[in-house]
TIZA-353611 format. One record per atom (N, C-alpha, C, O): atom name; residue number from 0; x, y, z; residue in one letter. Coordinates in nm, 4 decimals. Layout:
% residues N
CA	NUM	X	Y	Z	a
...
END
This chain:
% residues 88
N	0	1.0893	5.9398	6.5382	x
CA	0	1.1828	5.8445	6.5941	x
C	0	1.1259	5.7039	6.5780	x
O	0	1.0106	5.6872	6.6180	x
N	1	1.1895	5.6030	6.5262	x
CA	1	1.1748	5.4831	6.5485	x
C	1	1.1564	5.4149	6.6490	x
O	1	1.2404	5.4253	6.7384	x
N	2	1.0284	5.3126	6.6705	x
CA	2	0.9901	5.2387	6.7502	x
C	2	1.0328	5.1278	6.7915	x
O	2	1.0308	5.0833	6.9063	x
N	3	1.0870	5.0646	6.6615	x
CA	3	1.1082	4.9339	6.6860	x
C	3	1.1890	4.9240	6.5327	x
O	3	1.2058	5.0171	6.4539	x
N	4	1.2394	4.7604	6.5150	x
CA	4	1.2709	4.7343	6.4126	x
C	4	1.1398	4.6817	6.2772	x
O	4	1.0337	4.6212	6.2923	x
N	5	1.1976	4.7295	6.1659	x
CA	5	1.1012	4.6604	6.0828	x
C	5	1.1346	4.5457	6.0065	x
O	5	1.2501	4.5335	5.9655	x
N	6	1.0535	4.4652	5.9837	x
CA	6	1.0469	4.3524	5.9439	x
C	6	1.0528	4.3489	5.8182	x
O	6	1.0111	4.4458	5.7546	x
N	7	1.1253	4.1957	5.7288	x
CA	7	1.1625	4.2334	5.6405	x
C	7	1.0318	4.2481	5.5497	x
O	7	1.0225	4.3041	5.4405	x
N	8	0.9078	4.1658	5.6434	x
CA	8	0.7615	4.1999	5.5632	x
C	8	0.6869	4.3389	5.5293	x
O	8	0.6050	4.3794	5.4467	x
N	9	0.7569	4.3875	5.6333	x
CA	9	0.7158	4.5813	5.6642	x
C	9	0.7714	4.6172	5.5641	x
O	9	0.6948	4.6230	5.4679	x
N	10	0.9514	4.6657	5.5280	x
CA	10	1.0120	4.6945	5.4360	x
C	10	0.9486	4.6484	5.2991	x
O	10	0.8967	4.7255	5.2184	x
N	11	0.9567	4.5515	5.2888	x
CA	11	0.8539	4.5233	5.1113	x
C	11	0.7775	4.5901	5.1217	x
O	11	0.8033	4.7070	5.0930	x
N	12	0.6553	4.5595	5.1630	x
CA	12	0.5313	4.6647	5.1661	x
C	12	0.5821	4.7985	5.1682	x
O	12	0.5066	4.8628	5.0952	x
N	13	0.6609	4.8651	5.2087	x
CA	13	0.6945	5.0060	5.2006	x
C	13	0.7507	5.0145	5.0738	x
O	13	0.7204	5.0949	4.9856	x
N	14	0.8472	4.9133	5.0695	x
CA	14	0.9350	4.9751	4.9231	x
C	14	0.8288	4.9432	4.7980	x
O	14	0.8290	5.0120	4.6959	x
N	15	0.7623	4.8608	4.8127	x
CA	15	0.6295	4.7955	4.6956	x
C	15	0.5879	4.9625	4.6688	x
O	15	0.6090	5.0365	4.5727	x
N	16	0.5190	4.9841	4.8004	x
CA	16	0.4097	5.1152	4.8067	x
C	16	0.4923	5.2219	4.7174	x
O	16	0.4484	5.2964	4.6298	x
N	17	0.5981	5.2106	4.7555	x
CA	17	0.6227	5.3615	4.6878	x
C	17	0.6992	5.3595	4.5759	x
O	17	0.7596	5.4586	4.5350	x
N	18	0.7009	5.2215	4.5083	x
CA	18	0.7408	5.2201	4.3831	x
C	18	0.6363	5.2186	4.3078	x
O	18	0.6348	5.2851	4.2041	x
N	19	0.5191	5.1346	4.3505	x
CA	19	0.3791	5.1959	4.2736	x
C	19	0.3611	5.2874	4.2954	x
O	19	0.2472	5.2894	4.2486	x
N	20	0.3788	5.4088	4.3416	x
CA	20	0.3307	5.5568	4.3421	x
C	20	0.4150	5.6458	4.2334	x
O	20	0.3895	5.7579	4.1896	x
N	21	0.5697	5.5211	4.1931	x
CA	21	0.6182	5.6503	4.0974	x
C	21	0.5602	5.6772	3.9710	x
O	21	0.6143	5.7771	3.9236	x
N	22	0.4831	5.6358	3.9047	x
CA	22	0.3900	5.7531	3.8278	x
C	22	0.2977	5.8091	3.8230	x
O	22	0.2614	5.8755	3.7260	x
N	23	0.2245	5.7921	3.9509	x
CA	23	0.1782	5.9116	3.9990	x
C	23	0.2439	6.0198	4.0460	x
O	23	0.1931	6.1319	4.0457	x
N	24	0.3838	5.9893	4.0981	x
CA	24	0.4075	6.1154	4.1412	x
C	24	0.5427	6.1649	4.0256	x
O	24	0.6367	6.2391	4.0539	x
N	25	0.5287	6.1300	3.9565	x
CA	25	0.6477	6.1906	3.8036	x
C	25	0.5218	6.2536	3.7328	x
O	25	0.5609	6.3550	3.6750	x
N	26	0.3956	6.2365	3.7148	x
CA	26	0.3020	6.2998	3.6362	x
C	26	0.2782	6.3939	3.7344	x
O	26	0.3393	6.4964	3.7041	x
N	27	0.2281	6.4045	3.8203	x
CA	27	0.2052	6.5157	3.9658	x
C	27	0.3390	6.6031	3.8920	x
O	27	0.3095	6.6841	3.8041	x
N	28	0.4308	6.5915	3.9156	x
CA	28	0.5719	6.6608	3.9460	x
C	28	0.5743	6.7356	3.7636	x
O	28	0.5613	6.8580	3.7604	x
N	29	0.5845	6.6887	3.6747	x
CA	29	0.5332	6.7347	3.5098	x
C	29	0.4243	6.8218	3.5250	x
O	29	0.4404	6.9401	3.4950	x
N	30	0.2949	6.7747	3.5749	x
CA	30	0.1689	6.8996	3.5514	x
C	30	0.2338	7.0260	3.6480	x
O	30	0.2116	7.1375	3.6007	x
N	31	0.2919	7.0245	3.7451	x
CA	31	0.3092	7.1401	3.8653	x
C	31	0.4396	7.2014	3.7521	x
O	31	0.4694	7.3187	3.7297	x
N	32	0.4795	7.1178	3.7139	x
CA	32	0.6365	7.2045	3.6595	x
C	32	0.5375	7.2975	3.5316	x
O	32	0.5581	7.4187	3.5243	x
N	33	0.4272	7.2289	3.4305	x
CA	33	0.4128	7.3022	3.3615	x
C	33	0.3352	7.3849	3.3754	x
O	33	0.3681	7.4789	3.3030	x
N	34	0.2381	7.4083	3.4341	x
CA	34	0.1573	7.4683	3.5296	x
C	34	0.2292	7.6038	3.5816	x
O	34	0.1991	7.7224	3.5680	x
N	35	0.3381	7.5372	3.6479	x
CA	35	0.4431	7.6656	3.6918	x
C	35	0.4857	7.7298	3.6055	x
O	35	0.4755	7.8522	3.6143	x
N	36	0.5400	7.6783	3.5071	x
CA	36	0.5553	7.7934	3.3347	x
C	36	0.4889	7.8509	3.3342	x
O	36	0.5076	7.9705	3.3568	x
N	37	0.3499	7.7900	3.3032	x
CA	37	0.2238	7.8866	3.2453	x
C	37	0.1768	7.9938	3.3270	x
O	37	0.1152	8.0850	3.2717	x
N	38	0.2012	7.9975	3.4787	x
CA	38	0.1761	8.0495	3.5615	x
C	38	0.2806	8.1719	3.5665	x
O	38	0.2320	8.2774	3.6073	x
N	39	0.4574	8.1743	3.5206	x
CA	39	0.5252	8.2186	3.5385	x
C	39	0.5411	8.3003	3.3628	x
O	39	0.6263	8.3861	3.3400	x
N	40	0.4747	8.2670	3.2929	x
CA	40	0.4773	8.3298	3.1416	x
C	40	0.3447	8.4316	3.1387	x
O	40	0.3482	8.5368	3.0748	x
N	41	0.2331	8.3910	3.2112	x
CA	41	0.1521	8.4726	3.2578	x
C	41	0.1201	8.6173	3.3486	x
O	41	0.0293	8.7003	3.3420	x
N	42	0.2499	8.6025	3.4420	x
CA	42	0.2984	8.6857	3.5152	x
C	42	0.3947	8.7789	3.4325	x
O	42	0.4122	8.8953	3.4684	x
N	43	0.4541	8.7288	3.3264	x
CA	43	0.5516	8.7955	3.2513	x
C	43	0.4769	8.8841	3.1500	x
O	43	0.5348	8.9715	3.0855	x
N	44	0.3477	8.8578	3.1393	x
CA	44	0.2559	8.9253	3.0642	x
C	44	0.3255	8.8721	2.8497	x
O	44	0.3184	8.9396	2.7470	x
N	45	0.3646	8.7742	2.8659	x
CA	45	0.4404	8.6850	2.7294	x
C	45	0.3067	8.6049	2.7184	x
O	45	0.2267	8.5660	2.8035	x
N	46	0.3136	8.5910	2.5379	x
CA	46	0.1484	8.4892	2.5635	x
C	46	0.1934	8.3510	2.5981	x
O	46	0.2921	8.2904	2.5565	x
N	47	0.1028	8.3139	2.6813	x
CA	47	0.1410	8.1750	2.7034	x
C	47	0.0623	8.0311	2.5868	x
O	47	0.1252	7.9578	2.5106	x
N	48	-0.0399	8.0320	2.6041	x
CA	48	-0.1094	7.9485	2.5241	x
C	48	-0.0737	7.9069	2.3829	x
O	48	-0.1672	7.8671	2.3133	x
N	49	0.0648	7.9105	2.3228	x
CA	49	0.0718	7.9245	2.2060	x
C	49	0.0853	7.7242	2.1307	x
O	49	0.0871	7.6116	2.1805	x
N	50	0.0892	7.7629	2.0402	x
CA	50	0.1219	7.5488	1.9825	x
C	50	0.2503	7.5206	2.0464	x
O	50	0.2927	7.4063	2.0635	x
N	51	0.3080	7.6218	2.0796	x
CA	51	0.4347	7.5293	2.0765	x
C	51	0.4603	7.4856	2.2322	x
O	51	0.5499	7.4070	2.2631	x
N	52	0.3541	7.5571	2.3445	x
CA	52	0.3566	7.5606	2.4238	x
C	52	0.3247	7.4144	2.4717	x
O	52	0.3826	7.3255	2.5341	x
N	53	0.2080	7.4336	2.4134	x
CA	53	0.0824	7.3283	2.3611	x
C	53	0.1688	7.1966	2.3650	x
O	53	0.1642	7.1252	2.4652	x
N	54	0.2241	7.1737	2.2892	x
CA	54	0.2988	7.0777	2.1936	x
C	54	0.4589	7.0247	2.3431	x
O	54	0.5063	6.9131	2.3644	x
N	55	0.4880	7.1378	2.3998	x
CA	55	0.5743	7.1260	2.4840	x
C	55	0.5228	7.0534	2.6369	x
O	55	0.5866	6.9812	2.7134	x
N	56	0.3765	7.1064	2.6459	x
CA	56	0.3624	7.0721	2.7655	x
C	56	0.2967	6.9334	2.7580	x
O	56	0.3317	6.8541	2.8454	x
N	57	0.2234	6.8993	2.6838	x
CA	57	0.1966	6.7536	2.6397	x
C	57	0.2884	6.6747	2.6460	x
O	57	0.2794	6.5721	2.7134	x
N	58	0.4317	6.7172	2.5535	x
CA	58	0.4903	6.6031	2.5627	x
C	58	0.6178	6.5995	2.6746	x
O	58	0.7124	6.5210	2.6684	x
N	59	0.6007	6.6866	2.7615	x
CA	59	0.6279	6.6829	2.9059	x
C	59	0.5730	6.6043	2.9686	x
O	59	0.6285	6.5187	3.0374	x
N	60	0.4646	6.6185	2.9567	x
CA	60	0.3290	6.5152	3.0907	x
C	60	0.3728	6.3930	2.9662	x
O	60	0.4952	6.3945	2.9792	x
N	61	0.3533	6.3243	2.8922	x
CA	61	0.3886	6.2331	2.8422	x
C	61	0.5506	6.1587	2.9092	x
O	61	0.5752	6.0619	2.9811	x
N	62	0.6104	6.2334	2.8601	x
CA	62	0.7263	6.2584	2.9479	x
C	62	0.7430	6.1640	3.0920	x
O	62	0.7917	6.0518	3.1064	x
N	63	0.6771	6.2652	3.1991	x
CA	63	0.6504	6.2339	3.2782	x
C	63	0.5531	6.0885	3.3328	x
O	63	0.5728	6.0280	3.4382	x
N	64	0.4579	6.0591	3.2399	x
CA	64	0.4079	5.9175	3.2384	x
C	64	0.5008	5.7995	3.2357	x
O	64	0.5117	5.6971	3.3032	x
N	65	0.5759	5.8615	3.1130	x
CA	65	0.6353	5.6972	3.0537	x
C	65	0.7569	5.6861	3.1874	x
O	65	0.7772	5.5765	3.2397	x
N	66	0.8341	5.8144	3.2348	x
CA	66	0.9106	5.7977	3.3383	x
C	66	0.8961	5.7067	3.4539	x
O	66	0.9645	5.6119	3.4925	x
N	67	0.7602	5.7759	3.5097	x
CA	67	0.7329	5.6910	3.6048	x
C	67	0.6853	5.5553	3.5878	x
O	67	0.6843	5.4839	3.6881	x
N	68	0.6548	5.5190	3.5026	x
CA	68	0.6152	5.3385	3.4368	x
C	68	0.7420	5.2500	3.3988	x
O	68	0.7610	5.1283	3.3984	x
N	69	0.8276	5.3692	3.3645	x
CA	69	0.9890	5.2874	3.2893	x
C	69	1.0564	5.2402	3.4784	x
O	69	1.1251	5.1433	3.5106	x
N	70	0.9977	5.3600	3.5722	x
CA	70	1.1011	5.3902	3.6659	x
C	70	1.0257	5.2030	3.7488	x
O	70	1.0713	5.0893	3.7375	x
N	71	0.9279	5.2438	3.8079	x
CA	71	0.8170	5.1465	3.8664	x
C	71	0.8708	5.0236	3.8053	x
O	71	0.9068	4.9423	3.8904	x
N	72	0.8873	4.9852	3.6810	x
CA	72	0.9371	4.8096	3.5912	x
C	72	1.0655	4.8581	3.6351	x
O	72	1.1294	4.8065	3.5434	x
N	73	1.1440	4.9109	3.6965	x
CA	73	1.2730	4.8963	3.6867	x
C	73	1.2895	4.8732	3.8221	x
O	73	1.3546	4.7717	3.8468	x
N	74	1.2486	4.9393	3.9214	x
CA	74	1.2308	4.9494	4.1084	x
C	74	1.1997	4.7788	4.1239	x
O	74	1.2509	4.6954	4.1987	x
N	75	1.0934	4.7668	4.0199	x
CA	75	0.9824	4.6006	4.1759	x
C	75	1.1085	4.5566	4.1009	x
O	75	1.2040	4.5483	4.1780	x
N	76	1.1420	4.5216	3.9560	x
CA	76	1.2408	4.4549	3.8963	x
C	76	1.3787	4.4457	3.9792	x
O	76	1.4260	4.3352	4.0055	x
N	77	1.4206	4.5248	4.0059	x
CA	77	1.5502	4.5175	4.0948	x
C	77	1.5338	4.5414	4.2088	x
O	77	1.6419	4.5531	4.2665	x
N	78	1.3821	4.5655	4.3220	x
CA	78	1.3432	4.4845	4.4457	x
C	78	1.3547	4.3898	4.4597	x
O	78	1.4396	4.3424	4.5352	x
N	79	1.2499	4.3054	4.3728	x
CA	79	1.2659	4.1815	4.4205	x
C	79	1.4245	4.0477	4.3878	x
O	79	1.4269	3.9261	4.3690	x
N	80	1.5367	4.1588	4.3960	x
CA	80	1.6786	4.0422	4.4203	x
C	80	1.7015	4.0796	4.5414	x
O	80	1.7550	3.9965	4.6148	x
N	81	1.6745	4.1884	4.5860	x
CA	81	1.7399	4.2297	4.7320	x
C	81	1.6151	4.1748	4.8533	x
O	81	1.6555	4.1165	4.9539	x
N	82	1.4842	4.1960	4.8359	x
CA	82	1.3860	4.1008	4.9011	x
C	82	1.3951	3.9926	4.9286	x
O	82	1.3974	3.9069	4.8404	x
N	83	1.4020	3.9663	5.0393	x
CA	83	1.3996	3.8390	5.0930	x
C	83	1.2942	3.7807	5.1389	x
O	83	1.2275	3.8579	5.2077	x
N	84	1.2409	3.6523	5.1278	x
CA	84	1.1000	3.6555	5.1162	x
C	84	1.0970	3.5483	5.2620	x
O	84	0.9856	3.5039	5.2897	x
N	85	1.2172	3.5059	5.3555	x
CA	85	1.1914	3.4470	5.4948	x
C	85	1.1188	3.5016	5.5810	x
O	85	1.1357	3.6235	5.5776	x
N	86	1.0291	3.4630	5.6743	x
CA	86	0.9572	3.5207	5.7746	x
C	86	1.0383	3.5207	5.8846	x
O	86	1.0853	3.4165	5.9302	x
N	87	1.0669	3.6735	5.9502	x
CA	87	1.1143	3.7164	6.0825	x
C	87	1.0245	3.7512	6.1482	x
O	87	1.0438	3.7910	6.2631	x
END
């Protein structure tokens, strides 16, 4: 439950924080997804390790990098019109 109101200095800092975290957490979210394949092709007793696997899961986590870097330049980018930078 909320305490109080936040300030519009609080809100930046929150929305900042967790737009720098999106590629960390789009690469997090890529290794667990492929991870979970390999984990779930393993269980299937199917070989997993193969090139193409190889080749798939790389350019997943790649994937997943450039996402969260495209996403992050696009977030502070269209934060900072709605930020208001007056002190309350």
């Amino acid at each position: 439950m909320a305490k109080g109101k936040l300030t519009i200095k609080q809100m930046k800092k929150n929305f900042i924080t967790w737009a720098r975290l999106l590629p960390l957490l789009t690469t997090a979210a890529s290794v667990i997804f492929v991870l979970g394949q390999l984990l779930i092709g393993y269980l299937k007793g199917k070989p997993v390790l193969t090139v193409e696997f190889l080749i798939f899961s790389i350019g997943f986590i790649i994937f997943g990098v450039v996402l969260g870097f495209t996403l992050r330049y696009f977030y502070l980018k269209i934060g900072d019109a709605w930020i208001d930078d007056r002190n309350d």
